[in-house]
DSSP file (Angstrom, degrees, kcal/mol; ACC not computed):
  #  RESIDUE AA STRUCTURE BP1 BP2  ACC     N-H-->O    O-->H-N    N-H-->O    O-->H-N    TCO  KAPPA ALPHA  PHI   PSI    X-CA   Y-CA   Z-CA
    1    1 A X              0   0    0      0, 0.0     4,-0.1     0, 0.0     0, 0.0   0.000 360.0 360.0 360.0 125.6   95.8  126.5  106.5
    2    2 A X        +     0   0    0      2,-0.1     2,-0.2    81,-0.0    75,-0.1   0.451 360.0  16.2 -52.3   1.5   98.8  124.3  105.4
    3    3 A X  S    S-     0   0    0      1,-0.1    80,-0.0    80,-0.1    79,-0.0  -0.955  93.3 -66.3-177.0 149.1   97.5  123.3  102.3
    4    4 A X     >  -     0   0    0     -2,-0.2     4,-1.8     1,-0.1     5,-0.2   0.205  36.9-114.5 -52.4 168.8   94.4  124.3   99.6
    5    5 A X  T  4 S+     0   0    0      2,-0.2     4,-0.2     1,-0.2    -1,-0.1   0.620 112.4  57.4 -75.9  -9.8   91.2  124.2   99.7
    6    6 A X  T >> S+     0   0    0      2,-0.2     4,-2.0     1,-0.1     3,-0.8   0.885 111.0  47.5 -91.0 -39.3   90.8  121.5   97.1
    7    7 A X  H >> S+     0   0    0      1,-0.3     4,-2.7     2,-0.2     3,-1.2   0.958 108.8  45.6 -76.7 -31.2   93.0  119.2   99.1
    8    8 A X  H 3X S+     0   0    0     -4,-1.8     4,-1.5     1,-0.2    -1,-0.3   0.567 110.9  62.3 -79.8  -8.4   91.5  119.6  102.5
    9    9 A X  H <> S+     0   0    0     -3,-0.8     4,-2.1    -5,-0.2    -1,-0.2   0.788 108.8  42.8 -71.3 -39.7   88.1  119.1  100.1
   10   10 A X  H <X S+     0   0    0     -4,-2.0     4,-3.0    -3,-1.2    -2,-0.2   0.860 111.1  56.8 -94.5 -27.1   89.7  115.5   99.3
   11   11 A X  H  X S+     0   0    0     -4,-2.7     4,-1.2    -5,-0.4    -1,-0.2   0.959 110.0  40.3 -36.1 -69.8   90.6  115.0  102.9
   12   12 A X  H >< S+     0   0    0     -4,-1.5     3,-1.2     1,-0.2     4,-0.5   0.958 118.1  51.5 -57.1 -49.3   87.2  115.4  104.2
   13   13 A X  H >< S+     0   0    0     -4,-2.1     3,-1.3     1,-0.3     4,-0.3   0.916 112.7  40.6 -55.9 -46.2   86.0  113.5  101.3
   14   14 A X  H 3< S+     0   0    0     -4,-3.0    -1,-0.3     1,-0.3    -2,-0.2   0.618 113.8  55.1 -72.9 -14.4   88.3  110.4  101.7
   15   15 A X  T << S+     0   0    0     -4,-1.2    -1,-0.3    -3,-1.2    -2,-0.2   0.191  93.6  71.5-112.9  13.3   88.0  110.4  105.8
   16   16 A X  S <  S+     0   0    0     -3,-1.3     2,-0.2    -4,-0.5    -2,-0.2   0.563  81.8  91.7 -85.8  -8.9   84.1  110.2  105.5
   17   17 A X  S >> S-     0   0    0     -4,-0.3     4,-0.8     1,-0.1     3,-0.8  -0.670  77.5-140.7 -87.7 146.9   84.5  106.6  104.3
   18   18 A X  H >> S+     0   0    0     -2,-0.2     4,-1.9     1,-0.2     3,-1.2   0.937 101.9  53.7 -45.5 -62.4   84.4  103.9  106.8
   19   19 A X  H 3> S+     0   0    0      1,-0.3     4,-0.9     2,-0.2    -1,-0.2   0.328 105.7  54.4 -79.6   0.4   87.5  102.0  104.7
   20   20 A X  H <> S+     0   0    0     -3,-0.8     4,-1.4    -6,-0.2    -1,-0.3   0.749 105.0  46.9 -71.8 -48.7   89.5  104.9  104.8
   21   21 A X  H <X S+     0   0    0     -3,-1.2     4,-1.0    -4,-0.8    -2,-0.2   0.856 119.5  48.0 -68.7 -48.4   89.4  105.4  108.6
   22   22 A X  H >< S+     0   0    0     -4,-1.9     3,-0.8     1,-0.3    -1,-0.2   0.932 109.4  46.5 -55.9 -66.3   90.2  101.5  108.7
   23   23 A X  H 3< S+     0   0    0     -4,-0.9    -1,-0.3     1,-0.2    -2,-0.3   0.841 104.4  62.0 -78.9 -22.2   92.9  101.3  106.4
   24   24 A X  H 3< S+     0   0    0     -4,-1.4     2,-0.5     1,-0.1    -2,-0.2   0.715  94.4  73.6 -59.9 -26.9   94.8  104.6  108.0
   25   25 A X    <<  +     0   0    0     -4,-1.0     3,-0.1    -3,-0.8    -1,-0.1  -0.949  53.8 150.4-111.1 116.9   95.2  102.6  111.5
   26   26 A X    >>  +     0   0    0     -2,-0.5     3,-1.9     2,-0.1     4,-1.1   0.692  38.2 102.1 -93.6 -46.2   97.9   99.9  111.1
   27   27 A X  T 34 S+     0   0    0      1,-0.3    -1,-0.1     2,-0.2    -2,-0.0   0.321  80.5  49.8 -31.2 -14.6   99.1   99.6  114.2
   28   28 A X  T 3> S+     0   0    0     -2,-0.3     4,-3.2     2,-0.1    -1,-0.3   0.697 112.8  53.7-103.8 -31.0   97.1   96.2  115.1
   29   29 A X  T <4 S+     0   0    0     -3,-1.9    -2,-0.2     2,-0.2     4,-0.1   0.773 111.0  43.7 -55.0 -42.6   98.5   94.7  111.6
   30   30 A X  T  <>S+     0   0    0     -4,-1.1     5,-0.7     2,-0.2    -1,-0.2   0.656 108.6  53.9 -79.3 -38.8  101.8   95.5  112.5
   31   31 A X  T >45S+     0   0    0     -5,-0.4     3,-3.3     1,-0.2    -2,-0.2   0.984 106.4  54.5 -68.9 -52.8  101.4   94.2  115.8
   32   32 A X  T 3<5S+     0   0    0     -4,-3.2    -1,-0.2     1,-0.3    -3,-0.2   0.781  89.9  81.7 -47.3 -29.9   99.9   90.4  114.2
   33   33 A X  T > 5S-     0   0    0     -5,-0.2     3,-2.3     1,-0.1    -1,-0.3   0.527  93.9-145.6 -83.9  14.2  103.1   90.3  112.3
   34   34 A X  T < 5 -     0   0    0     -3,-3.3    -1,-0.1     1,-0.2    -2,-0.1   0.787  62.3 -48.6  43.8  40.6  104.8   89.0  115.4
   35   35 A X  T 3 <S+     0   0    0     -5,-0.7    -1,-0.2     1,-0.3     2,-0.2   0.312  93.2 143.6  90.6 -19.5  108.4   90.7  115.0
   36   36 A X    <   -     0   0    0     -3,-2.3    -1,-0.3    29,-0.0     2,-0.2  -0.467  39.2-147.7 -72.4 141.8  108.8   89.7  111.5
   37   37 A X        -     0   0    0     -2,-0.2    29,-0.2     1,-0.1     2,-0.1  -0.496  20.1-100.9 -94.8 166.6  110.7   92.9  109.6
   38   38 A X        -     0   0    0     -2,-0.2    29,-0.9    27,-0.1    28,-0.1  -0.377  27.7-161.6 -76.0 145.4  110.6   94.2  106.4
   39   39 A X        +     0   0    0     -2,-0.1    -1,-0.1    27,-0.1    27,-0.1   0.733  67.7  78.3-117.8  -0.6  113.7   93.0  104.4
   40   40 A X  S    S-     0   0    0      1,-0.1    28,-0.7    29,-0.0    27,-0.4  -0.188  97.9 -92.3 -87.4-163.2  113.6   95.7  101.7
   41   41 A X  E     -a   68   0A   0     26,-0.1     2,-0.3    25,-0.1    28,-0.2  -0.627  38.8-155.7 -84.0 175.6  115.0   98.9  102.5
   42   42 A X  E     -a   69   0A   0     26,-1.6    28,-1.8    -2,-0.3     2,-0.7  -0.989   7.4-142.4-155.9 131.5  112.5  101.2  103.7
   43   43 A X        -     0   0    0     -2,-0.3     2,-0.8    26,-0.1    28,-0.2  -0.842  22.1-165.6-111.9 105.9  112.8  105.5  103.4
   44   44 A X        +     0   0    0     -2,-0.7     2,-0.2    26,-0.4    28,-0.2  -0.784  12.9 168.7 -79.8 102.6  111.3  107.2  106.8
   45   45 A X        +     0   0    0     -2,-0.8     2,-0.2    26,-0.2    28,-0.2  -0.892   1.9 166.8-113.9 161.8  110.4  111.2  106.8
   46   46 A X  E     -b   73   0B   0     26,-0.8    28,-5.7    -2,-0.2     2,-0.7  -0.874  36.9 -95.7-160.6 176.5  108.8  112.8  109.0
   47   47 A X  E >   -b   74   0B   0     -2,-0.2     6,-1.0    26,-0.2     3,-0.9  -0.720  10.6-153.4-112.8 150.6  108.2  116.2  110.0
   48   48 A X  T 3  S+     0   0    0     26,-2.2    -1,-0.2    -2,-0.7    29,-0.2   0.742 100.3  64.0 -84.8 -19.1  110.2  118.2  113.0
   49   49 A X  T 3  S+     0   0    0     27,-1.5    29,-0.3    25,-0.3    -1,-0.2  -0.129 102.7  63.7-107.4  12.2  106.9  120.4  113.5
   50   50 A X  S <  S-     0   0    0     -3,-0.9     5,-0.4     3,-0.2    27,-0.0  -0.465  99.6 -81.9-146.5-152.4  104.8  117.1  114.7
   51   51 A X  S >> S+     0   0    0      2,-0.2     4,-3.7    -2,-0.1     3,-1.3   0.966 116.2  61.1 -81.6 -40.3  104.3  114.2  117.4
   52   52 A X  H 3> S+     0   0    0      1,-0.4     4,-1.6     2,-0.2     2,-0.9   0.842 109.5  40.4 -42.7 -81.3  107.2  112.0  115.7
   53   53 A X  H 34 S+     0   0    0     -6,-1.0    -1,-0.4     1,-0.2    -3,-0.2  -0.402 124.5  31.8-101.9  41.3  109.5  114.2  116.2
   54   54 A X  H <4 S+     0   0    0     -3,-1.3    -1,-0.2    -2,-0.9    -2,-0.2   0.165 125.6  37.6-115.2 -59.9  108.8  115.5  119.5
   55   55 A X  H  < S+     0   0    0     -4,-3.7    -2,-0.2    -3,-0.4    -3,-0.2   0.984 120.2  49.6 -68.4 -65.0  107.3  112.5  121.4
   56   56 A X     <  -     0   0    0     -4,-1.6     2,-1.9    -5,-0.3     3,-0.2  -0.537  65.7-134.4 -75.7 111.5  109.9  109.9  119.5
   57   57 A X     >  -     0   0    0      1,-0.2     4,-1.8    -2,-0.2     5,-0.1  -0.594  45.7-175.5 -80.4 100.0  113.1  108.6  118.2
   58   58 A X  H  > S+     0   0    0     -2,-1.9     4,-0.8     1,-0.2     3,-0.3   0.922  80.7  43.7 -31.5 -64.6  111.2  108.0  114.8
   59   59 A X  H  4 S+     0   0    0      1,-0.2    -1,-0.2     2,-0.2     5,-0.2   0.806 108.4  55.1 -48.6 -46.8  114.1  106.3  113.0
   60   60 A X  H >> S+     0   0    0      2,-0.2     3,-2.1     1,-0.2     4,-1.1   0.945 110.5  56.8 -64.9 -67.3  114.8  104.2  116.4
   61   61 A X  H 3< S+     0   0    0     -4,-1.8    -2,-0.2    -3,-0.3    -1,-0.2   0.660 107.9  47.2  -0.9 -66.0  110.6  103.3  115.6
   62   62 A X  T 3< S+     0   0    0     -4,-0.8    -1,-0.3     1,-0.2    -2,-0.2   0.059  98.5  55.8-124.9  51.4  111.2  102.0  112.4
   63   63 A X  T X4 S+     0   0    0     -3,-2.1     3,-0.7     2,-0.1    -2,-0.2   0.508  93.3  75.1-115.4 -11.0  113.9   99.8  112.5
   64   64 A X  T 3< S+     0   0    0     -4,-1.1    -2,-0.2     1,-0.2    -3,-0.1   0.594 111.1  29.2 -24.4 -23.9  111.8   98.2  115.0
   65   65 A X  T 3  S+     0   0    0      1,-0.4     2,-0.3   -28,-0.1    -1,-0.2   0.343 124.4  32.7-143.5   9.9  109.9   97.2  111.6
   66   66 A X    <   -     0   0    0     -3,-0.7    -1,-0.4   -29,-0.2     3,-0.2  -0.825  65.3-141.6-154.9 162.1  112.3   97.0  109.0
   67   67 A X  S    S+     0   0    0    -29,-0.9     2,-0.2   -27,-0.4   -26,-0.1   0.443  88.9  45.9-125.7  -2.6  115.7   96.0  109.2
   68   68 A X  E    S+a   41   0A   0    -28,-0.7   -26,-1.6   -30,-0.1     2,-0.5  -0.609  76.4 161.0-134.4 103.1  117.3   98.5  106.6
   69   69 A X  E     +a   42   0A   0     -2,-0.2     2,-0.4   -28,-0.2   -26,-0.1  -0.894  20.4 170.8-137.9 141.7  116.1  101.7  107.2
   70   70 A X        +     0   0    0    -28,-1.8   -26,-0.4    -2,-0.5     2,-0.3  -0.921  22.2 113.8-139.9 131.0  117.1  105.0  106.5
   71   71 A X        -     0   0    0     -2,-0.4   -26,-0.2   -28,-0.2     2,-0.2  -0.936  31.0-145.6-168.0 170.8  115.2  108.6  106.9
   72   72 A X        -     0   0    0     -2,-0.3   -26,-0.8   -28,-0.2     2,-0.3  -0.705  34.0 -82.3-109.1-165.1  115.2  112.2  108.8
   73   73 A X  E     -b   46   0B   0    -28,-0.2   -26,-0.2    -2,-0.2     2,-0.2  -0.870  42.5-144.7-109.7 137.0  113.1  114.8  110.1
   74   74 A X  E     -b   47   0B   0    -28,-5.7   -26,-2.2    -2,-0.3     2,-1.7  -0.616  29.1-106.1 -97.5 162.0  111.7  117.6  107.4
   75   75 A X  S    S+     0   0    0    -28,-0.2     2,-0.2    -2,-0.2   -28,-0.1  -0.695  86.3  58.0 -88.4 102.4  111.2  120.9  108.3
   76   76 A X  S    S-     0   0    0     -2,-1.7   -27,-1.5   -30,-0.1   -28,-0.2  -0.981  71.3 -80.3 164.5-156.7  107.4  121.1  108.5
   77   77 A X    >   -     0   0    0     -2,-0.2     3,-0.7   -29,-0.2   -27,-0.2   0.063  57.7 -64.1-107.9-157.3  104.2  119.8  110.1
   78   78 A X  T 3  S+     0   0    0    -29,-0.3     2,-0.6     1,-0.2     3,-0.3   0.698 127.6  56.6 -62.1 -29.6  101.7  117.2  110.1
   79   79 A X  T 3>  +     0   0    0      1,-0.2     4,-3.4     2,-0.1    -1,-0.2  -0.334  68.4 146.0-126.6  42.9  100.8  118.1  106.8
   80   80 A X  H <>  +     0   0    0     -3,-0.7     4,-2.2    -2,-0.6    -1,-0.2   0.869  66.9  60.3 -69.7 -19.8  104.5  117.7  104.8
   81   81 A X  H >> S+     0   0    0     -3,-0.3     3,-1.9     1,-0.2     4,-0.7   0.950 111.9  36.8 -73.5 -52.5  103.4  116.5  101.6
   82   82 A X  H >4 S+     0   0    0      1,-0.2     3,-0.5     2,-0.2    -1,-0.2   0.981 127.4  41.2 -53.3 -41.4  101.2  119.6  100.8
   83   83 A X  H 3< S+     0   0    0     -4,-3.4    -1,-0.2     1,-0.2    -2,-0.2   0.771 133.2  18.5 -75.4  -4.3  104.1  122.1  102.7
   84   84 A X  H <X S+     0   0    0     -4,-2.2     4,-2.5    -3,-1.9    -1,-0.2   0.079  71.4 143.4-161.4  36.1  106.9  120.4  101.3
   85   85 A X  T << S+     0   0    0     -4,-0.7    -1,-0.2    -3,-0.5     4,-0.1   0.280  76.6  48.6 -79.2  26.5  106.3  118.4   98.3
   86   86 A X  T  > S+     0   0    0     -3,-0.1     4,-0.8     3,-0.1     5,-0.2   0.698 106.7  60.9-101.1 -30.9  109.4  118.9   96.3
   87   87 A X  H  > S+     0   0    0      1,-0.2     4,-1.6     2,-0.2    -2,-0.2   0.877 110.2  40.9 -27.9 -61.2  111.5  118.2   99.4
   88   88 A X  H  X S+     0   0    0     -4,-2.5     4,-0.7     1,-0.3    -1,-0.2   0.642 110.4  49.5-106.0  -1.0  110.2  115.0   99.6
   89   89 A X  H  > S+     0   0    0      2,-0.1     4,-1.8     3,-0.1    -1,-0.3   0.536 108.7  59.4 -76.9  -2.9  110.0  113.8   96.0
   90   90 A X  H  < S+     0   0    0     -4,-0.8    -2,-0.2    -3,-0.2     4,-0.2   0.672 112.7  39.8 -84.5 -27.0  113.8  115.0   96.0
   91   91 A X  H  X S+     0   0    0     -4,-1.6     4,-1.2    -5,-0.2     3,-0.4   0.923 116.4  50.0 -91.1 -23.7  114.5  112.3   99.1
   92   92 A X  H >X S+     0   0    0     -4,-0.7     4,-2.9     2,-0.3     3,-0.6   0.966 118.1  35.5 -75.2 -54.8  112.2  109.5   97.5
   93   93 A X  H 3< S+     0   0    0     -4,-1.8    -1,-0.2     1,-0.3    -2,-0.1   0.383 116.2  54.0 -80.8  24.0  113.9  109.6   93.7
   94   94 A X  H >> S+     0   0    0     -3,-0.4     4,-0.8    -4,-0.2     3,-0.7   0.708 119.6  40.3-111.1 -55.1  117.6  110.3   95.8
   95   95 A X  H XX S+     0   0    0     -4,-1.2     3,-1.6    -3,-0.6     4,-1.2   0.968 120.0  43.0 -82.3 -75.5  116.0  106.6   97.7
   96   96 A X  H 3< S+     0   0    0     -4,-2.9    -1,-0.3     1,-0.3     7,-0.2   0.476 105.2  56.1 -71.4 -31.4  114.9  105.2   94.7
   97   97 A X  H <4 S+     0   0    0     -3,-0.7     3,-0.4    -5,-0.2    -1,-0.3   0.839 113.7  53.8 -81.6 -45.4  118.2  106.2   92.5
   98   98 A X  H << S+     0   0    0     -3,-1.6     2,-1.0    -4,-0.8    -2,-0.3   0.744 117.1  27.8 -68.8 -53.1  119.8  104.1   95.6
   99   99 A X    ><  +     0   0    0     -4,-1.2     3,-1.2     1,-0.1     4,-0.3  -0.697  68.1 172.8-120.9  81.3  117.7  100.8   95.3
  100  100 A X  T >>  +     0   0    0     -2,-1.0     4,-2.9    -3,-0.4     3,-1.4   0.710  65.8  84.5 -60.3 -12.2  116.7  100.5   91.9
  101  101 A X  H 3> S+     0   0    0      1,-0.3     4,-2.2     2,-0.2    -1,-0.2   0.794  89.6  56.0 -81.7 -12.2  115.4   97.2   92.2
  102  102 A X  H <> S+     0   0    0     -3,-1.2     4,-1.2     2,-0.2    -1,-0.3   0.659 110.4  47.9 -65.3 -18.1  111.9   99.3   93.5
  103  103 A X  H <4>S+     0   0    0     -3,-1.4     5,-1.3    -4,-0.3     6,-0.4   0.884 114.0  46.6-114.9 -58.3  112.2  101.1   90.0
  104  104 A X  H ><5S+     0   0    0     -4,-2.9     3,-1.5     4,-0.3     5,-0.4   0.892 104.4  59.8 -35.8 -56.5  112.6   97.8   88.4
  105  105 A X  H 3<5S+     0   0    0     -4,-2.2    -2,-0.2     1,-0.3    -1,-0.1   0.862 107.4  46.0 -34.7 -60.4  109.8   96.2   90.3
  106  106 A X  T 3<5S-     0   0    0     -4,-1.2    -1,-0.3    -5,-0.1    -2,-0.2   0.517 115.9-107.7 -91.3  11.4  107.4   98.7   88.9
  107  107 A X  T < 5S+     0   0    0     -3,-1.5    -3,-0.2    -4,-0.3    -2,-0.1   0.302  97.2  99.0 112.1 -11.3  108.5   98.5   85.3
  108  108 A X      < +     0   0    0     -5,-1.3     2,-0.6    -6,-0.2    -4,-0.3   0.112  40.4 131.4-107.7  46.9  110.2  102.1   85.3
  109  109 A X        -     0   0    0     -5,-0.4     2,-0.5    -6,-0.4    -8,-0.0  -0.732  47.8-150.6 -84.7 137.6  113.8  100.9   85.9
  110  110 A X              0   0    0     -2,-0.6    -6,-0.1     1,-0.1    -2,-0.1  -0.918 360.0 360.0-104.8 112.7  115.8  102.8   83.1
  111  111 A X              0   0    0     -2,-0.5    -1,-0.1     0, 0.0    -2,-0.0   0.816 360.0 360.0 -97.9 360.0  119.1  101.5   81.5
């Protein structure tokens, strides 16, 4: 198993709700926004071990849907934040370091 037992505990718990299930498929949401892009920057990872990065040019995906966007493929599965969570808070605050105005936004911009 990729990941504890307490999290695959919160898994099940959070994918027995109706509004979970709901909010987790986007795709029709995305589809209503009729072409309009994202205008902030946007950071895509994804895992080399999974459908993205098999099936998919991911990146190619989502500039389809944002118009500055910047990411790679991690070494791991479906299931990167439990296999590889220092990896990928080391690419979000390396993204974040990069556009401060997100850091600002939520109140923890530092001068």
């Amino acid at each position: 198993m990729p990941f504890s037992s307490l999290a695959l505990t919160e898994y099940l718990d959070a994918f027995a709700r109706v509004e979970t299930i709901h909010a987790s498929i986007d795709i029709d949401h995305d589809n209503a926004d009729t072409g309009r892009e994202l205008a902030m920057p946007a950071l895509a990872l994804w895992a080399t071990h999974g459908v993205s990065d098999t099936c998919f040019d991911a990146l190619d995906l989502w500039r389809q849907r944002a118009e500055k966007v910047e990411g790679k493929a991690l070494d791991a599965s479906h299931y990167m934040a439990e296999e590889i969570p220092d990896q990928i808070a080391a690419h979000m605050f390396a993204f974040f370091a990069r556009h401060p105005i997100y850091t600002k936004a939520a109140g923890l911009f530092r001068s």
